[in-house]
C-alpha positions in Angstrom: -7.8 -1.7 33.6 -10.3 0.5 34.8 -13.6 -0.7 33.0 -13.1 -4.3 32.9 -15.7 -4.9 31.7 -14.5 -3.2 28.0 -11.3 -5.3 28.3 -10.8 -7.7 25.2 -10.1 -11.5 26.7 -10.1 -13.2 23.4 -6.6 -13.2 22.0 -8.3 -14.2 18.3 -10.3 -10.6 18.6 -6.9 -8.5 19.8 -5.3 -10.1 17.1 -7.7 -9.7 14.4 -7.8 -5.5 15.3 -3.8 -5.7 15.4 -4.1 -7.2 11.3 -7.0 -4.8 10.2 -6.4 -1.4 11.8 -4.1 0.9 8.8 -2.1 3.1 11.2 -0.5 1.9 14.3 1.5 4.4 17.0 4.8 3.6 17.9 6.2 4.4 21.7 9.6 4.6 22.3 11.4 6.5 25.1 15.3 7.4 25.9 16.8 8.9 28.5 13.0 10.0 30.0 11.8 11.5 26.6 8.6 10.0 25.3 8.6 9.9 21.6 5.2 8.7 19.8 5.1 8.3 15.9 2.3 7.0 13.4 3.2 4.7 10.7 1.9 1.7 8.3 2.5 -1.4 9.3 1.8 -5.6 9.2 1.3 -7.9 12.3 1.6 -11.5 12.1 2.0 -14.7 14.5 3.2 -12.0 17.0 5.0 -9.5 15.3 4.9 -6.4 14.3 7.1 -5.0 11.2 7.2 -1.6 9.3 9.6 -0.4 7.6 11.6 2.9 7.4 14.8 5.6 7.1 18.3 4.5 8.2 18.3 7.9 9.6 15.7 9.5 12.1 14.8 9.4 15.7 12.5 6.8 15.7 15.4 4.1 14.8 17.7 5.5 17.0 15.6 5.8 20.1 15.1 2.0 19.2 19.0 1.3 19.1 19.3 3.0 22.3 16.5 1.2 23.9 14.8 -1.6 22.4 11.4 -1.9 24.7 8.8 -0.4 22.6 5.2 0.0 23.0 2.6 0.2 20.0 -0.9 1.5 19.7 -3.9 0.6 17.4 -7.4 2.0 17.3 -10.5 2.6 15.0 -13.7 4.2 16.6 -16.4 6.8 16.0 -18.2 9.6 18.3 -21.9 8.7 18.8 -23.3 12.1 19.4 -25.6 13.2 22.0 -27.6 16.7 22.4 -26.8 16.7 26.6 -23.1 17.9 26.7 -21.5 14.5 28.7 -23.6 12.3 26.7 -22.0 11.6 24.1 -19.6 8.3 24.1 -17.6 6.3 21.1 -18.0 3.3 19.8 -14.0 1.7 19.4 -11.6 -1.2 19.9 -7.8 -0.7 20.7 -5.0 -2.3 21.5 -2.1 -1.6 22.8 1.2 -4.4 22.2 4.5 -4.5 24.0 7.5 -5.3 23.0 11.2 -5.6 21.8 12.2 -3.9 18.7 15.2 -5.3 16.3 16.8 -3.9 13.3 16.0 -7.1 10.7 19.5 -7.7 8.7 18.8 -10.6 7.1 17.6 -10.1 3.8 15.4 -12.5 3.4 13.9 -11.4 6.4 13.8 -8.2 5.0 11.5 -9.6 2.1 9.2 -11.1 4.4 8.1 -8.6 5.7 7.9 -6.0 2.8 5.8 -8.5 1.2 3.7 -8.6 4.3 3.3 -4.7 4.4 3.1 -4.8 0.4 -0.1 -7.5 0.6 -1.6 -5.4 3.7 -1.3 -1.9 1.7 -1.7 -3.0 -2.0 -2.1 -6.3 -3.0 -0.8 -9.9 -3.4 0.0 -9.2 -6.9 1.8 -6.1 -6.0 3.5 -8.0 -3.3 4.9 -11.1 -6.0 6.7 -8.5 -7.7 8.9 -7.9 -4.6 12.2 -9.6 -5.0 15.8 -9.6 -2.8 17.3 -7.5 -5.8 14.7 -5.2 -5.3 14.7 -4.2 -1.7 19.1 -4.7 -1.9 18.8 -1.7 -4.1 16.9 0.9 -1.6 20.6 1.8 0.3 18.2 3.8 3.0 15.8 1.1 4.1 15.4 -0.5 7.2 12.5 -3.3 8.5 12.0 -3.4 12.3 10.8 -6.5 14.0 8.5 -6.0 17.2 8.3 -9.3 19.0 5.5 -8.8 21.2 5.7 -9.5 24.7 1.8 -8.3 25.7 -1.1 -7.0 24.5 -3.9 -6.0 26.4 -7.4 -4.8 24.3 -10.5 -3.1 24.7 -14.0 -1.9 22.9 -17.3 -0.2 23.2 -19.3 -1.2 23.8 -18.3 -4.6 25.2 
């Protein structure tokens, strides 16, 4: 890392900006193309899930290869009058990992309810059920099982 001194050592504060931050990025690349995509998702005991189409590049890049990278950030410009002064205040991370189609449906339901509690509410989330999600014929839940995650902020 190039400022260490921005690096995030505590897992508990990498962690805590993986579960709050809304939008995440999603990295994949085949066959030398770099594809990056935003999307919702939940993190939790070292995992990422979202969910999405059966069809679309994003799953079949992950098919086709399964080590995926994932960005989160939240910041804002602190303006200056000089024209390099200016800086941002921020924390990121960015999580690496394996990606996996999740089958099982129960599974499945898991993490919906995870993504349902992050985006609406608990209540929301109860209403979730297996007969539910069975009946969406298009929907898929990936699984990141982080490998790494490496943070950092400003200021430190």
């Amino acid at each position: 890392m190039q400022r260490a001194k921005n690096e995030i050592l505590d897992k508990k504060e990498i962690e805590e900006i993986l579960t709050h931050t809304m939008i995440g990025r999603l990295g994949t690349c085949v066959g030398g193309e770099p594809y990056v995509v935003p999307l919702t998702f939940a993190y939790n005991n070292g995992k990422i899930v979202f969910h999405c189409s059966k069809k679309g590049k994003k799953l079949e890049n992950i098919v086709k290869n399964a080590l995926v990278c994932f960005e989160v950030d939240s910041g804002v410009i602190i303006p200056n009058e000089k024209a390099c002064g200016f800086s941002v205040n921020y924390k990121s991370v960015i999580a690496y990992g394996n990606a996996t189609i999740q089958n099982d449906p129960h599974r499945m339901l898991e993490a919906l309810k995870q993504l349902t509690e992050k985006y609406a509410s608990e209540k929301v989330s109860n209403q979730l059920t297996l007969d539910i999600i069975s009946s969406y014929d298009n929907l898929v839940v990936v699984e990141i099982i982080v490998s790494d995650f490496k943070g950092k902020k400003n200021p430190p």
